[in-house]
N, C-alpha and C positions, 0 to 999 in steps of 0.2 A: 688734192688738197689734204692735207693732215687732218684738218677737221672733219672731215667728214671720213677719216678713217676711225680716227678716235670716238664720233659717235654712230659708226656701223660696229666697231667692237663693242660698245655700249648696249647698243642694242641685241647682238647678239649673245652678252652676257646675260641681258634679261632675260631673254627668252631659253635659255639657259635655264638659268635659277628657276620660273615658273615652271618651266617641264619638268624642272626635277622635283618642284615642292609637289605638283598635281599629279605626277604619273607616280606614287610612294603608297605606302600605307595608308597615310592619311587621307589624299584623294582617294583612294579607294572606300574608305570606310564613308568618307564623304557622298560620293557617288552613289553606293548600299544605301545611304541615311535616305539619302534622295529621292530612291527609287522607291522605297518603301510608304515615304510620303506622300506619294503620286498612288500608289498599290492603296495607302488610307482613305485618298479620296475616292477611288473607283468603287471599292467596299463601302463606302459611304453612300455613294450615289445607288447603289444596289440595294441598301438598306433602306431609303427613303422613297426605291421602286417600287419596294418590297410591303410597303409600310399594313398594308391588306391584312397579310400572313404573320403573324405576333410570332410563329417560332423561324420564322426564314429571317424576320424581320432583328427579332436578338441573335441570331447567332450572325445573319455579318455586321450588324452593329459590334459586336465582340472581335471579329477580325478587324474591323475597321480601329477599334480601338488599340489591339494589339500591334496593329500596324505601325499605329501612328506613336507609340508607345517605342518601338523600335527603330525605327523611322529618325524619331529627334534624339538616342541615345546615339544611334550610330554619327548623326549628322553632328552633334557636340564632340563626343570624341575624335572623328576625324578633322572637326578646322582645330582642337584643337591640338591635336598632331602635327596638322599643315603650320597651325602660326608657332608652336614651340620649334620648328624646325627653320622655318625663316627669323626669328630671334637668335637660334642658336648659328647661323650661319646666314649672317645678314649679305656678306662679300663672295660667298661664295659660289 
């Protein structure tokens, strides 16, 4: 049947186009943003373990913020990489 040719190339366009927006820089930076937010919360949770010890206690408070600090720049600049790259090559 042609239609169901026409949408198996559909769909393998999509998935196309996603591979390409997510496997890029921008998935990349995205991913780093990520991983660094999850590293915030762990720093977190260590900090409010910690809470006894006032100098264990501020300095991974300090990681945890510097984390999260890192965290949501990286995680801005990568979607917005990801969506200025799906904008610029919507069909492609």
């Amino acid at each position: 049947m042609p239609e169901d040719d026409t949408a198996a190339a559909r769909r393998a366009q999509a998935r196309r186009r996603w591979a390409e927006r997510w496997f890029s820089p921008g998935g990349l930076f995205t991913a780093v943003g990520l991983g660094n937010l999850v590293a915030a919360l762990n720093w977190n949770a260590i900090a409010k373990g910690r809470a006894d010890v006032a100098e264990a206690f501020a300095q991974a408070w300090v990681v945890s913020d510097r984390y999260t600090i890192w965290g949501l720049a990286l995680l801005v600049v990568g979607q917005a990489m990801v969506t200025r790259r799906a904008l610029r090559d919507p069909a492609a």
